[in-house]
One Martini backbone bead per residue (centre of mass of N, CA, C, O) as a GRO file, in nm:
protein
  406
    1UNK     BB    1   1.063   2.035   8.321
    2UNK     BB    2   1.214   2.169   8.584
    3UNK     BB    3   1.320   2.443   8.705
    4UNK     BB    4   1.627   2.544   8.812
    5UNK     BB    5   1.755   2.649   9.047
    6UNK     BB    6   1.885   2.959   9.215
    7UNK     BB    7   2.205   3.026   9.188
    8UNK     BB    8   2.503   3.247   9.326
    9UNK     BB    9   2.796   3.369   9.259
   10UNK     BB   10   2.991   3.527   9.524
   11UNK     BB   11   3.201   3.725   9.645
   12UNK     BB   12   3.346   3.746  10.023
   13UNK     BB   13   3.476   3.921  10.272
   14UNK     BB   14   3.628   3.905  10.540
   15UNK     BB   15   3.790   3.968  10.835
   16UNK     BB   16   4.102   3.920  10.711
   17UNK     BB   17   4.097   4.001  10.410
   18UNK     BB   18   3.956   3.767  10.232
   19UNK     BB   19   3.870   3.634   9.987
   20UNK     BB   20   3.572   3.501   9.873
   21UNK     BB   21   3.324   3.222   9.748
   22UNK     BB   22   2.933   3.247   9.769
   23UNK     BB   23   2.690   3.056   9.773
   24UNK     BB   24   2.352   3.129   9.706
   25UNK     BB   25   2.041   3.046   9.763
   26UNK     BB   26   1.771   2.830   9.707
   27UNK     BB   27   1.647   2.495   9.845
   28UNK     BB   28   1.436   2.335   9.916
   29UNK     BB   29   1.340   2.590  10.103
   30UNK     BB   30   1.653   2.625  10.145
   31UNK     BB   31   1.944   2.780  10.264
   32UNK     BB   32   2.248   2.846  10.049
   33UNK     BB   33   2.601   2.883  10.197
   34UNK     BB   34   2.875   2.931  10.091
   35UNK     BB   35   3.238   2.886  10.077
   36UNK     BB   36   3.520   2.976   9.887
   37UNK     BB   37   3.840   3.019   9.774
   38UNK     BB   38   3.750   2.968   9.505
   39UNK     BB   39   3.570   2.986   9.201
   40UNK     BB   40   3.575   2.740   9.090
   41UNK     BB   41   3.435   2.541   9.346
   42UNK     BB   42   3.204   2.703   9.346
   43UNK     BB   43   3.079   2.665   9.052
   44UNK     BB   44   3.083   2.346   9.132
   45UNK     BB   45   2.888   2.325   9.318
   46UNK     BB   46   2.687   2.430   9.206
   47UNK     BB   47   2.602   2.279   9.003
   48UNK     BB   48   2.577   2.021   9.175
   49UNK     BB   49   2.297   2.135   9.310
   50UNK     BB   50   2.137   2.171   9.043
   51UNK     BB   51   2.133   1.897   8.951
   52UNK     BB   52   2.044   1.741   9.210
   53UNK     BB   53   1.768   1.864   9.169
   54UNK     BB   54   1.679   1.822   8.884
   55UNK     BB   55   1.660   1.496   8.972
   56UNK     BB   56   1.454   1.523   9.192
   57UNK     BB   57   1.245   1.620   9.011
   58UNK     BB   58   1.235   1.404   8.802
   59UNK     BB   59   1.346   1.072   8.916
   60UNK     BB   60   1.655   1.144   8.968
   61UNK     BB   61   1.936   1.004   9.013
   62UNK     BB   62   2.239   0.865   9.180
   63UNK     BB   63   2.500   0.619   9.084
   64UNK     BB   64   2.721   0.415   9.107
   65UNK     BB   65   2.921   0.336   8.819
   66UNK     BB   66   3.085   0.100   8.560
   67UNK     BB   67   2.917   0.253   8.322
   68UNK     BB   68   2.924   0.382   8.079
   69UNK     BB   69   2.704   0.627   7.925
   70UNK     BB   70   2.653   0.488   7.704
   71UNK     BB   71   2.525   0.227   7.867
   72UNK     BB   72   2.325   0.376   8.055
   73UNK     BB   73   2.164   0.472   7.789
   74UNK     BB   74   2.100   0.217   7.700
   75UNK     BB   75   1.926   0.072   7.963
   76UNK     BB   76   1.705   0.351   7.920
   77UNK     BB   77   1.616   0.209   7.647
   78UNK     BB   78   1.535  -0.086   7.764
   79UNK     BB   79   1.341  -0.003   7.969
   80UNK     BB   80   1.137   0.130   7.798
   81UNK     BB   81   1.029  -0.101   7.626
   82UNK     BB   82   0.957  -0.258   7.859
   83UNK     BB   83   0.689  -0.123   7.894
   84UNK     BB   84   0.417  -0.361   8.002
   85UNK     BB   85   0.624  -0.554   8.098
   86UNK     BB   86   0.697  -0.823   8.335
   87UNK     BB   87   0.985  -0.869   8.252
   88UNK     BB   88   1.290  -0.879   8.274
   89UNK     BB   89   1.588  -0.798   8.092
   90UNK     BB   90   1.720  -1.081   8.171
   91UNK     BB   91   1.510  -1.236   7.989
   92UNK     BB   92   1.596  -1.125   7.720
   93UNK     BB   93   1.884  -1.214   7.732
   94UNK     BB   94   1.891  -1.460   7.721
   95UNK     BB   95   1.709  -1.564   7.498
   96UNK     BB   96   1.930  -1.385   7.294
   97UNK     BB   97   2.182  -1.593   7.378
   98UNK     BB   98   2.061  -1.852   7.308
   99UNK     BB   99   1.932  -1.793   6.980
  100UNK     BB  100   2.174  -1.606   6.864
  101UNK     BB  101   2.337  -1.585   6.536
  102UNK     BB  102   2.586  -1.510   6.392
  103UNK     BB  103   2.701  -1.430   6.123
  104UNK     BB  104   3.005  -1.503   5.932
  105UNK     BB  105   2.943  -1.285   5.791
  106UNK     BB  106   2.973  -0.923   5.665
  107UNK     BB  107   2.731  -0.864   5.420
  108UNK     BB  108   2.650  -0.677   5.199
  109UNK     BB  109   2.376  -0.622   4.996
  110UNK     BB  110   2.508  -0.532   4.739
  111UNK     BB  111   2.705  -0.728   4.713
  112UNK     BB  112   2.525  -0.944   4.716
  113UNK     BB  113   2.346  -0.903   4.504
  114UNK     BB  114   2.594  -0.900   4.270
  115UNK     BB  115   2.641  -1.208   4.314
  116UNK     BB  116   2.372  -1.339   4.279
  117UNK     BB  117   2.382  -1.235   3.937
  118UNK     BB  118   2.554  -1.350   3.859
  119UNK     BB  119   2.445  -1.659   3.913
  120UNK     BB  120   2.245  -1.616   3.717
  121UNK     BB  121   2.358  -1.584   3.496
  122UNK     BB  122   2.492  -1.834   3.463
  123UNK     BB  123   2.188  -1.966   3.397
  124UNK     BB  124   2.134  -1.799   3.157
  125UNK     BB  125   2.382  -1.944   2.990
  126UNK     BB  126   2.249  -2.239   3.059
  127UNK     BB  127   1.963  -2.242   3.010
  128UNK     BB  128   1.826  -2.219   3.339
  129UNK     BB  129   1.703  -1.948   3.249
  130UNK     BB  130   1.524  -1.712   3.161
  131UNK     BB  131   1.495  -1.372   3.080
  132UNK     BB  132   1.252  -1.269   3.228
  133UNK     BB  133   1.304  -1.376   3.526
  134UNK     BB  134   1.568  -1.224   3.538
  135UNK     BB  135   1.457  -0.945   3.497
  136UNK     BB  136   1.283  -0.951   3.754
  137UNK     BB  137   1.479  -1.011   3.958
  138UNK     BB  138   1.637  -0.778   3.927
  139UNK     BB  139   1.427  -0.536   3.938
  140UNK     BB  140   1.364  -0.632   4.260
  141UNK     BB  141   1.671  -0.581   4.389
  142UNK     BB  142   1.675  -0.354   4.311
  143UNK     BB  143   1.456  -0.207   4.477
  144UNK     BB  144   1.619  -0.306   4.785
  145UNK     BB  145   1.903  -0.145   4.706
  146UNK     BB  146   1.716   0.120   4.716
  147UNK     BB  147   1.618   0.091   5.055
  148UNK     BB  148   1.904  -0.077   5.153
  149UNK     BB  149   2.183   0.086   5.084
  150UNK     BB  150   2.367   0.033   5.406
  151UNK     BB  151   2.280  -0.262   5.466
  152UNK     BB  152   2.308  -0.580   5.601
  153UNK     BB  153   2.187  -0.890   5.519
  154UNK     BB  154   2.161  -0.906   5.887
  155UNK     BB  155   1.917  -0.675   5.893
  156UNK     BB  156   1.724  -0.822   5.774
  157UNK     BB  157   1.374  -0.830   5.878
  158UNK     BB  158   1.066  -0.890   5.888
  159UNK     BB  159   0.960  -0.634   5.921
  160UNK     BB  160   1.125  -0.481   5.703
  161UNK     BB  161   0.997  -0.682   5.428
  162UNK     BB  162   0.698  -0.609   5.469
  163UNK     BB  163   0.700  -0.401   5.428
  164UNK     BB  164   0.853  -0.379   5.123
  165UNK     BB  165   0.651  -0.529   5.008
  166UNK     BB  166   0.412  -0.297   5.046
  167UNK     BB  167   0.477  -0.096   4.859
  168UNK     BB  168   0.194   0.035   4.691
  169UNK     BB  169  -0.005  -0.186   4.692
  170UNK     BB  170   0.002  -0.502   4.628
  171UNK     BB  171  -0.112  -0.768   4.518
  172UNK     BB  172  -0.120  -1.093   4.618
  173UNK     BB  173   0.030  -1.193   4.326
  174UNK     BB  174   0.282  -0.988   4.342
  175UNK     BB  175   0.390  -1.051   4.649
  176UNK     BB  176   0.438  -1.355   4.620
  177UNK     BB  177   0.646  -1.291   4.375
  178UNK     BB  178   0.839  -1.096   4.540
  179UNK     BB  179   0.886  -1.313   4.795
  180UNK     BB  180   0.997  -1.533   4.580
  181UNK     BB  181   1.251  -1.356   4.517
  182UNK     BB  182   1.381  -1.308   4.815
  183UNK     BB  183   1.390  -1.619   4.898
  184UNK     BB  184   1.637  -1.712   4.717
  185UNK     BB  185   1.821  -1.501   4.779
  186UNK     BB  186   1.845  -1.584   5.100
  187UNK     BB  187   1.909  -1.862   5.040
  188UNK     BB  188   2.176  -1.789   4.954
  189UNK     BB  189   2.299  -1.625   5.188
  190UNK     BB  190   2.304  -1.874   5.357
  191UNK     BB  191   2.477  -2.078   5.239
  192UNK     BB  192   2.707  -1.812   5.272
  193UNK     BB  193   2.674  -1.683   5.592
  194UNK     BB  194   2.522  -1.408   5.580
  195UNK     BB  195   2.305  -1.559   5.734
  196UNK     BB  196   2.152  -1.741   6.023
  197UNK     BB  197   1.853  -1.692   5.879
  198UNK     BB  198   1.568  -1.689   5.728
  199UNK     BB  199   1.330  -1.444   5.702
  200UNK     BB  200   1.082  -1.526   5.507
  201UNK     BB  201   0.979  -1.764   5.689
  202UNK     BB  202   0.789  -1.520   5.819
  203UNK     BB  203   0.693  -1.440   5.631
  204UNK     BB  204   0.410  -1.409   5.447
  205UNK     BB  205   0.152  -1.595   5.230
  206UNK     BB  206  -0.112  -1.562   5.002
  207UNK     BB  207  -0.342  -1.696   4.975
  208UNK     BB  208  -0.529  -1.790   4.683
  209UNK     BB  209  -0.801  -1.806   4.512
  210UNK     BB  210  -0.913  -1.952   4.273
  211UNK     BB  211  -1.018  -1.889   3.934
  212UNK     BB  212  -1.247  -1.933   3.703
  213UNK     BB  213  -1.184  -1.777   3.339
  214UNK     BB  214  -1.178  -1.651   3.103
  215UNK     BB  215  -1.050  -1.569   2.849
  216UNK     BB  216  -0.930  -1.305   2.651
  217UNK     BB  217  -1.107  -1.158   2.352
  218UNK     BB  218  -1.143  -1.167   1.991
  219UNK     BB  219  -1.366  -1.137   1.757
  220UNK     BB  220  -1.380  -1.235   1.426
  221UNK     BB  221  -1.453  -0.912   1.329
  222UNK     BB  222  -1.157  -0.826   1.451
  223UNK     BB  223  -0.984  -1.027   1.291
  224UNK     BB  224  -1.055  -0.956   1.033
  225UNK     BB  225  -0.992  -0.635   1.060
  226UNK     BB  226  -0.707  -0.678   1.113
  227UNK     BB  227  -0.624  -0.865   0.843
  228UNK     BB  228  -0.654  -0.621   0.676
  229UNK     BB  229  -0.518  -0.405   0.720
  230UNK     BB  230  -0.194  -0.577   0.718
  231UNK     BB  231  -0.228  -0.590   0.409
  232UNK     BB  232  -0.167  -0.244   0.358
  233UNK     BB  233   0.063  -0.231   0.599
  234UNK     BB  234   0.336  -0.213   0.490
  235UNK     BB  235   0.293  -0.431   0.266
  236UNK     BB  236   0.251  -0.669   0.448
  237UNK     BB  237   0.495  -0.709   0.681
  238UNK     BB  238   0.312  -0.870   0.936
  239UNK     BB  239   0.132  -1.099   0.848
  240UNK     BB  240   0.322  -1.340   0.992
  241UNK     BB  241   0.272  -1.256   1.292
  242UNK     BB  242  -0.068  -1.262   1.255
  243UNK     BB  243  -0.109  -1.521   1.168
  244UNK     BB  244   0.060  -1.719   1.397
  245UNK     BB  245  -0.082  -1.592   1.645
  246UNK     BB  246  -0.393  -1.620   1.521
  247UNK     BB  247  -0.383  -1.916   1.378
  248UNK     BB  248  -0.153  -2.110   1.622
  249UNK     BB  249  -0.094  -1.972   1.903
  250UNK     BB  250   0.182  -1.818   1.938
  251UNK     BB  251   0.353  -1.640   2.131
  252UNK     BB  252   0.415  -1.304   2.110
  253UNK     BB  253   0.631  -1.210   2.222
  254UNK     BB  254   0.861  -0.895   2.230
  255UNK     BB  255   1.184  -1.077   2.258
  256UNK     BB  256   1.082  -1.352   2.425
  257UNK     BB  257   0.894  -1.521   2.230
  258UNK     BB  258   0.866  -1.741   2.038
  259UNK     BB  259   0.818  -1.549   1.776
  260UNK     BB  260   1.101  -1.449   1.828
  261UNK     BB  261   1.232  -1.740   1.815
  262UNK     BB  262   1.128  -1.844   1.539
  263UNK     BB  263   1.184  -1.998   1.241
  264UNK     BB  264   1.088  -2.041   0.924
  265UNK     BB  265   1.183  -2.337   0.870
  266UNK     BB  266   0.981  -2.477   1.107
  267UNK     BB  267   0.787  -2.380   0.856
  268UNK     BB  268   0.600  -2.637   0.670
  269UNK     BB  269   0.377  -2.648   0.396
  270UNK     BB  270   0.424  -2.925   0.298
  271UNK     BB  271   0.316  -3.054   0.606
  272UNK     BB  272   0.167  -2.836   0.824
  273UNK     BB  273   0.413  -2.759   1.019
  274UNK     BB  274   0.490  -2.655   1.316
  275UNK     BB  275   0.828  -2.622   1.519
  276UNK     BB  276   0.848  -2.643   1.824
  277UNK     BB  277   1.141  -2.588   2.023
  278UNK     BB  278   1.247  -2.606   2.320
  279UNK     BB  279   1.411  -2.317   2.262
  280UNK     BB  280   1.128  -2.183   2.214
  281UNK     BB  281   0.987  -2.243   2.429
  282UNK     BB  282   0.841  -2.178   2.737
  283UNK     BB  283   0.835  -2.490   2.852
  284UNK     BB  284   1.044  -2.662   2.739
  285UNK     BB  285   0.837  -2.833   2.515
  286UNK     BB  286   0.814  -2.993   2.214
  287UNK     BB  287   0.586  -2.911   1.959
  288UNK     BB  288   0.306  -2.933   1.704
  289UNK     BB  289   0.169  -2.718   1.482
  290UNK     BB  290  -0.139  -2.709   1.264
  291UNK     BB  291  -0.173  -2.624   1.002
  292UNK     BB  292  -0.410  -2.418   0.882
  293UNK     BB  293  -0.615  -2.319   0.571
  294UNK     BB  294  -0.564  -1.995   0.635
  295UNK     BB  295  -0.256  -2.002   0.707
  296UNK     BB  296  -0.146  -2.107   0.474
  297UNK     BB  297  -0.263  -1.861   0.291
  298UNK     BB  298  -0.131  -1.691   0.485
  299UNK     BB  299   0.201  -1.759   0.384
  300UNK     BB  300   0.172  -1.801   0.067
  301UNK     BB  301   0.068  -1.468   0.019
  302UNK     BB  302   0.329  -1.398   0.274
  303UNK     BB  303   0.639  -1.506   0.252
  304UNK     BB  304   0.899  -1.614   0.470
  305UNK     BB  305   1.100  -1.454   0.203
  306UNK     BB  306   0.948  -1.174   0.241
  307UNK     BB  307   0.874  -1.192   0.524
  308UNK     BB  308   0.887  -1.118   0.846
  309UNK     BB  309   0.792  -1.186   1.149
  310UNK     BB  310   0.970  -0.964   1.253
  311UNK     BB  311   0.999  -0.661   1.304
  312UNK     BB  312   1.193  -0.363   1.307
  313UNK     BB  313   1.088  -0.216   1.620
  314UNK     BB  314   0.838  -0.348   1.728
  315UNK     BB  315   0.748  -0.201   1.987
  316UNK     BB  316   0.707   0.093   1.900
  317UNK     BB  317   0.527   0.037   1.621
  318UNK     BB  318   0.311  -0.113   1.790
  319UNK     BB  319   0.181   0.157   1.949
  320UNK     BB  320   0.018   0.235   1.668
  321UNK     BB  321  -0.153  -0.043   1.689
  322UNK     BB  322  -0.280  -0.108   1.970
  323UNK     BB  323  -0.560  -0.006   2.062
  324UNK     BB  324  -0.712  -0.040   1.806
  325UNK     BB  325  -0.704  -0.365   1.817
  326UNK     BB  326  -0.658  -0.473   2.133
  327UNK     BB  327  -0.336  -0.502   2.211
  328UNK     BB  328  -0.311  -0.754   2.432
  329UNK     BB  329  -0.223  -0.983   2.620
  330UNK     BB  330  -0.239  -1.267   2.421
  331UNK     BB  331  -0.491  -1.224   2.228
  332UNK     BB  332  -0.422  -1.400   2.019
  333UNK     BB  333  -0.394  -1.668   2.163
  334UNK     BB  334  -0.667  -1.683   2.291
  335UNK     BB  335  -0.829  -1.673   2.018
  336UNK     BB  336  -0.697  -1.964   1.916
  337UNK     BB  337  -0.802  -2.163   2.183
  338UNK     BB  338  -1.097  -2.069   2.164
  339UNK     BB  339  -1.155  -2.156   1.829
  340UNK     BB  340  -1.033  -2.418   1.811
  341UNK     BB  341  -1.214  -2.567   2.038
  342UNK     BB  342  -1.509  -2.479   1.884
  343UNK     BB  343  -1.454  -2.653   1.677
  344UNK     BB  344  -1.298  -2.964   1.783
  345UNK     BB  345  -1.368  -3.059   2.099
  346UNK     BB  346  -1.048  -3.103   2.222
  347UNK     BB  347  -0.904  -3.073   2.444
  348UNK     BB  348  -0.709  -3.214   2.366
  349UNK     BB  349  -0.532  -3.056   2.139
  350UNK     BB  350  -0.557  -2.806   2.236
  351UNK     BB  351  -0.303  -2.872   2.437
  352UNK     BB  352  -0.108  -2.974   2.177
  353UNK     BB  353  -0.067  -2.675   2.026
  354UNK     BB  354  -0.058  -2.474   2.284
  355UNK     BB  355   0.124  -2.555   2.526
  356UNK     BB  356  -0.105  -2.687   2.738
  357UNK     BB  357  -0.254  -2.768   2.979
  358UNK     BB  358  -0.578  -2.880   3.027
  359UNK     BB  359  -0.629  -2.706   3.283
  360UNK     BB  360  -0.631  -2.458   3.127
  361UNK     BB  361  -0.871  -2.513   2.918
  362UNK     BB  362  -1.061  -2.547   3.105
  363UNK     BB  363  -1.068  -2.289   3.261
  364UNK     BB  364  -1.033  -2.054   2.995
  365UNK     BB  365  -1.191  -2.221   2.696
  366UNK     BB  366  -1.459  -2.318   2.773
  367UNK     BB  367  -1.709  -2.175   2.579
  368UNK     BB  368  -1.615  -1.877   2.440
  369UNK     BB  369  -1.716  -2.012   2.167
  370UNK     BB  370  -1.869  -2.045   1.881
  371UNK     BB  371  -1.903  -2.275   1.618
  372UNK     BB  372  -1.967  -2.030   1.407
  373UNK     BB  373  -1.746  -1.836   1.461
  374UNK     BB  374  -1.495  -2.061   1.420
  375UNK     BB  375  -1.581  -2.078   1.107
  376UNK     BB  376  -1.509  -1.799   1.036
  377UNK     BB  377  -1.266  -1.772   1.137
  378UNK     BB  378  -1.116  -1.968   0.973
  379UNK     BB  379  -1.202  -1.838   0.699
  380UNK     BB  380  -0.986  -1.631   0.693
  381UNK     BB  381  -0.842  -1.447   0.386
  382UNK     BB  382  -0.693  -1.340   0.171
  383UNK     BB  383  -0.673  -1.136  -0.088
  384UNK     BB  384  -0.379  -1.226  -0.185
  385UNK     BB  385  -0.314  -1.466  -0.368
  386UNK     BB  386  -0.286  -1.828  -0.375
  387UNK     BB  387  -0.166  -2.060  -0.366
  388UNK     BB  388  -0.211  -2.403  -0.366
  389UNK     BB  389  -0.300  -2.653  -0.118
  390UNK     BB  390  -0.308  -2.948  -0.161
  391UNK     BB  391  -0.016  -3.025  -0.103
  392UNK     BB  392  -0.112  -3.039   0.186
  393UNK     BB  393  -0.074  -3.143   0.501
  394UNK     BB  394  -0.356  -3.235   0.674
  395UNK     BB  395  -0.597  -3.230   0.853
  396UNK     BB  396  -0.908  -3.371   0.817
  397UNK     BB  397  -1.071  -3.132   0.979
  398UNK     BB  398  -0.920  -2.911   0.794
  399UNK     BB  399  -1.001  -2.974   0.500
  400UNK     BB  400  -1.295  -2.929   0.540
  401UNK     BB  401  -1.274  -2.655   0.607
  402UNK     BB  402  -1.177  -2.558   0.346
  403UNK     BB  403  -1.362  -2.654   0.122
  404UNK     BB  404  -1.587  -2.435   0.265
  405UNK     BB  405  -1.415  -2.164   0.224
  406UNK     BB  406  -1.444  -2.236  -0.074
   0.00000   0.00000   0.00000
């Protein structure tokens, strides 16, 4: 911006002895003196001169209006946004009067959020929401309010959700998961009018190609040597934690997965039988799983009358031999469901033992193991004694294969 030009206020005596008061000092180019009666006149008139210099040289004008300065400013604000575009300033006003639609309330988002997780919890309590889903959405919801402490549910727009989404760099698995989280709440928050439109549904979505891909799994000789360990490990009381989970293949999470929530008597070795029940299952279908002859013999050896299912401090406890045996997620579930096809060759089978679809065993458990290794998994028997196992009602191809291991 140019420096305005100098001019300055000077006393200046007439002829008739009255003191007058001067502005003098050069404006583009011209002389300018001018007279006033008193300083303060003087003083207006000066600032008005370089004001208007320097508008004019910077290509501001002067015009009246009855717009107040906050109004001016706002558009001066939306005239430099649109440079660039070809339409006028009243064709976006336009378009914006015709499409806007102001939300019902004015609800701040934490508020939202607050009720949002009430409506939740109601549903968890009504056992209509499983327990990780509901920590899972308030999770992300925390993360959310925690990005727009003082924002509006109706202040939240596509571009800002989209960032908001992508914080992080999440895979697009993560990203779609994060966001079909946030489509539920939007979805609440419309409902109760306090946004005039859902804005995820312009957020985008990742197509994500499907792949058939191995399930990861222990190999007979890790499962061996896992269950030699905890035969002598806190005197054997693990033992039917990972009995069950590795060979009849019940979702080991804790503190919410089946193995969780399994209770001894639903184990029944006099018919060979555990009994998952919906209330149990994590897809909230009860089924059946046959207790195989290696699974009764520690069962009997480490009975769950004298041993719990789950050890106490779990957590904790297992990260002492977490690394130790490669105990990640489901790895003892994935280890019996492809033991198990290689064993029996029966998709349908393996899917009603295992609680999952047929297409899920065929994506991830076929041919993974094979005939000789399942017959070894299936052989590992406990070092203490056990009960005889005769009385126990099996399937005929478990009977062979007791047999077989006896």
């Amino acid at each position: 911006m140019k420096q305005p030009p100098k001019l300055v206020v000077a006393p200046f005596e007439n002829r008739n002895g009255v003191t007058s008061y001067r502005v003098t000092g050069w404006l583009h180019g011209e002389r300018v003196r001018k007279n006033f009666k008193t300083r303060a006149e003087a003083n207006a008139e000066k600032s008005a001169l370089e004001i208007g210099a320097v508008q004019a040289a910077n290509g501001m004008q002067m015009v009246a209006t009855t717009l107040t300065i906050d109004q001016v400013r706002d558009a001066e604000v939306c005239f430099r946004r649109l440079v660039g575009n070809t339409r006028a300033l009243s064709f976006y006003l336009d378009f914006a009067l015709t499409n806007y639609r102001a939300p019902e309330v004015l609800k701040k988002l934490t508020d939202a959020i607050t009720e949002y997780r009430a409506a939740k919890q109601r549903e968890l309590d009504q056992d209509q929401l499983s327990i990780l889903q509901n920590e899972r959405i308030g999770s992300e919801l925390k993360r959310l309010d925690r990005a727009f402490p003082t924002k509006l549910v109706a202040d939240m727009t596509v571009p800002t959700l989209v960032e908001f989404l992508e914080i992080g760099k999440p895979g697009m698995k993560t990203y779609n998961n994060r966001r079909g989280i946030l489509s539920t709440f939007f979805k609440f928050s419309f409902h109760r009018g306090w946004i005039a439109e859902n804005p995820i549904l312009k957020v985008p979505h990742h197509r994500i190609r499907k792949r058939k891909g191995a399930a990861k799994t222990l190999t007979e000789a890790q499962c061996r040597e896992l269950m030699e360990f905890f035969e002598t490990y806190e005197g054997g009381r693990w033992v039917p934690y990972f009995a069950l989970c590795l060979f009849a293949g019940i979702r080991p999470g804790v503190p919410i997965g089946e193995i969780a929530k399994l209770k001894p008597e639903a184990v029944k070795l006099e018919t060979g039988i555990i009994s998952i029940s919906s209330e149990v299952s994590k897809v909230r279908e009860p089924r059946k799983i046959q207790i195989q002859p290696n699974l009764a013999a520690w069962l009997r050896a480490y009975p769950l009358t004298q041993c719990p299912i789950v050890v106490g401090n779990f957590q904790k406890r297992r990260k002492l031999f977490r690394n130790r045996f490669n105990l990640s997620h489901d790895v003892l579930r994935h280890t019996f469901i492809s033991m198990f096809f290689a064993k029996f060759r029966s998709v349908g089978e393996a899917a009603i033992q295992a609680g999952n679809s047929e297409s899920i065993i065929k994506s991830h458990y076929l041919d993974v193991k094979s005939a000789e290794e399942a017959e070894e998994f299936f052989g590992i028997l406990p070092k203490r004694s056990a009960q005889p196992l005769a009385s126990i009602t099996l399937h005929p191809a478990s009977r062979a294969a007791l047999r077989k291991a006896s």
